[in-house]
C-alpha positions as CSV (number, residue, x, y, z in Angstrom):
1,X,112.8,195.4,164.4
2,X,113.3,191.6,165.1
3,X,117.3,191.1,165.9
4,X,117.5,188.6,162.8
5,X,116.4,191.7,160.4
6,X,118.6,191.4,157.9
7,X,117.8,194.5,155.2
8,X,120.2,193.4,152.4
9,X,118.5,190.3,152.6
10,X,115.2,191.9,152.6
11,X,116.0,194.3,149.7
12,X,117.0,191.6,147.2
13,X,113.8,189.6,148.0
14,X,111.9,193.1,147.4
15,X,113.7,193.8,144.4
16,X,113.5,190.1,142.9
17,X,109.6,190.6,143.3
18,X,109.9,193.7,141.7
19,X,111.5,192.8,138.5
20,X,109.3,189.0,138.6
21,X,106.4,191.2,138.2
22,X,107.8,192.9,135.3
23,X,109.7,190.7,133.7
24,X,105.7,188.7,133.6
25,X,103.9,191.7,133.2
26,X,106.0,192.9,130.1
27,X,106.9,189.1,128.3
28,X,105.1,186.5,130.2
29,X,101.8,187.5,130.3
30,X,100.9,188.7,126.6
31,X,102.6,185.5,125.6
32,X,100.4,183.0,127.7
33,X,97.2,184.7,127.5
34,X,97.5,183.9,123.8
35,X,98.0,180.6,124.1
36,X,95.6,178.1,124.7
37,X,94.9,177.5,128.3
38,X,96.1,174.3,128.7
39,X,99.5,175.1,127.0
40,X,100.3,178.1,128.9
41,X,99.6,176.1,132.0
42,X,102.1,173.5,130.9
43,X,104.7,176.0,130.8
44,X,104.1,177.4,133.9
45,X,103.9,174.2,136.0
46,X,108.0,173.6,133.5
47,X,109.1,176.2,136.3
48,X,107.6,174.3,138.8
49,X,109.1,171.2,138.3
50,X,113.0,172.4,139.6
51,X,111.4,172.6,142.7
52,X,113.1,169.2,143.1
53,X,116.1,171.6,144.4
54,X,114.7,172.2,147.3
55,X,115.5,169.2,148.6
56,X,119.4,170.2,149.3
57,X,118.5,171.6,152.4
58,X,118.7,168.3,154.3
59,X,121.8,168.2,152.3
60,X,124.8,168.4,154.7
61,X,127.0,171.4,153.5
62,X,124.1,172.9,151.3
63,X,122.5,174.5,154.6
64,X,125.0,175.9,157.6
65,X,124.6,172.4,160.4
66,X,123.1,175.5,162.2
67,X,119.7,175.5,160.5
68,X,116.8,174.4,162.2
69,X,116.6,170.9,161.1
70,X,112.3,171.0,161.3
71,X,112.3,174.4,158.9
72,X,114.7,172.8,156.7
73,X,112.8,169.2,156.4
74,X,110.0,171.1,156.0
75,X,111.4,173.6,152.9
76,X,113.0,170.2,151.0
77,X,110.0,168.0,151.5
78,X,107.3,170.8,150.9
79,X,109.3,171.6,148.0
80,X,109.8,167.8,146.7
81,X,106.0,167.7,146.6
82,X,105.9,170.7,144.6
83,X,107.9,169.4,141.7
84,X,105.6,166.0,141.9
85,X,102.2,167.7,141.6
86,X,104.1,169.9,138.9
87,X,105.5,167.3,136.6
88,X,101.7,164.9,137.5
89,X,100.2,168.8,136.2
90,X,102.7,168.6,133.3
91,X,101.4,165.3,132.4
92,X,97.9,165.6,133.1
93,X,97.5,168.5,130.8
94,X,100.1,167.2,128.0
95,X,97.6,163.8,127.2
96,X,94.3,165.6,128.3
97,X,92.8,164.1,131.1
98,X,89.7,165.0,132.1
99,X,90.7,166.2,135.3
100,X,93.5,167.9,134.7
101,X,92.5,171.6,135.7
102,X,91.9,170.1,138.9
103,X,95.4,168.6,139.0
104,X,96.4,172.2,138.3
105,X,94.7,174.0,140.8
106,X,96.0,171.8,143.8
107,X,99.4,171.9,142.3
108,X,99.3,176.0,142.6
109,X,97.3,175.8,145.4
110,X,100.1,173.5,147.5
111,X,103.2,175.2,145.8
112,X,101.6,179.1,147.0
113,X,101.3,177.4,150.4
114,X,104.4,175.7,150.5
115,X,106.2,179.2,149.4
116,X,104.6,181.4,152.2
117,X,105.0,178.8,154.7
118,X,108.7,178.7,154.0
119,X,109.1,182.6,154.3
120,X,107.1,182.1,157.0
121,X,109.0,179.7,159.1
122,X,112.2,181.5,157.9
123,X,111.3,184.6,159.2
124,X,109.8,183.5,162.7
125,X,112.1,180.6,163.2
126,X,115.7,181.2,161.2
127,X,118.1,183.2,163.3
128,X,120.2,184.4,160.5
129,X,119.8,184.0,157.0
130,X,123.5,183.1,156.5
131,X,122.2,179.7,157.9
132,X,121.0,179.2,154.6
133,X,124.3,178.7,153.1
134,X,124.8,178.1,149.2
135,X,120.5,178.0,149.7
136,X,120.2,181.7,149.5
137,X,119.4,182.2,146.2
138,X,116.1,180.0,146.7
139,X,114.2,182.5,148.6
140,X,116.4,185.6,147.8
141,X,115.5,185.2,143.7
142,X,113.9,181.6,142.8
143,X,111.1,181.8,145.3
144,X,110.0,185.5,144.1
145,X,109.9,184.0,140.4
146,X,108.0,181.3,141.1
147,X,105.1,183.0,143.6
148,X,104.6,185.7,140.0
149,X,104.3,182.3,138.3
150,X,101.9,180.8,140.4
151,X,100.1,184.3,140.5
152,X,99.5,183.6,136.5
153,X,98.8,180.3,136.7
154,X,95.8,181.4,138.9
155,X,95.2,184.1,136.6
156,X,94.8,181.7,133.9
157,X,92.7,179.1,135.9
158,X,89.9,182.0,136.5
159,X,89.6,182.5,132.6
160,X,86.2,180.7,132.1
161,X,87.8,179.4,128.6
162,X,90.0,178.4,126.2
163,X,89.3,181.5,124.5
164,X,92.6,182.5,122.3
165,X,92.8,186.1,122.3
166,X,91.9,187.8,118.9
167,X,93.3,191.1,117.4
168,X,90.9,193.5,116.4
169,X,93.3,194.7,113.7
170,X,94.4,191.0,113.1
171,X,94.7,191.5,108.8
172,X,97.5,189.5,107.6
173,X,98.3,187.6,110.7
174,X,97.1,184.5,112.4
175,X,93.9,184.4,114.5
176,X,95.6,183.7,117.3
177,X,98.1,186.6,117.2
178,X,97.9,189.2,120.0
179,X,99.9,191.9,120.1
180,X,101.9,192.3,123.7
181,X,100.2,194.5,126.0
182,X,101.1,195.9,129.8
183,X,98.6,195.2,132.6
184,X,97.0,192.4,134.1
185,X,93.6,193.6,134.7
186,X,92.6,194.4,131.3
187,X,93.1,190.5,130.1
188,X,90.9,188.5,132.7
């Protein structure tokens, strides 16, 4: 084991992913899949747009002075561009543009990226993750959340439609009413 192994640290990233996949698999998912596309998508790029606080770790005091100054440029801008291409996603699919699943796919395609990269450069290049500072929350719980929600927004790019899902037994409710179900697989 690397002498930076920090298993506390470790554990509440595991357990964050844990209960994100959950949390989607049980409410989030059965939710969006009934929506239309485009709306569901809107909502999952909403989560995306906080990323504007990665940016406090160029922030004196946010971050221990100790950090490495290249990881942490690289976590706030990587980040800053995340919340762009998530509020230009936002937009795009709020008035329709034509190209606005494309605007989508780069925007989960840079903000995946930019995640792993960061775990990435904080596991090969952070000595301690008590450099982090008032930070560790980002990857320790917000980072976890938002890789499950980038994981559905890819779901939900691969559906070849707007398709609503229908209940078999739908008498008396809406056409577009679904009831929850568990599972990923089943709804592609």
């Amino acid at each position: 084991m690397p002498n930076n192994f920090n298993f506390p640290f470790v554990l509440s990233v595991m357990g964050a992913f844990i209960a994100s996949f959950v949390v989607a698999n049980l409410y989030l998912w059965p939710t969006l899949r009934a929506l239309p596309r485009a709306n569901a998508l809107r909502i999952l790029a909403s989560l995306h747009a906080f990323r504007f606080l990665g940016i406090n770790f160029i922030v004196v005091g946010f971050v221990s002075p100790a950090l490495n100054s290249a990881v942490a440029n690289q976590i706030a801008w990587g980040d800053f561009a995340a919340a762009v291409l998530a509020l230009f996603s936002i937009a795009a699919l709020t008035w329709r543009w034509a190209f606005a699943i494309p605007v989508v796919w780069i925007s989960n395609l840079w903000g995946t990226a930019d995640l792993l990269n960061a775990y990435y450069k904080g596991a090969t290049q952070v000595a301690d993750v008590g450099f982090f500072g008032a930070g560790i929350y980002i990857p320790a719980l917000f980072v976890p959340m938002l890789l499950t929600a980038h994981m559905l927004a890819f779901m939900l790019l691969l559906k070849r439609s707007d398709v609503v899902v229908q209940n078999k037994n739908s008498i008396g409710r809406s056409a577009a009413y679904a009831p929850p179900r568990t599972g990923f697989p089943d709804s592609l």
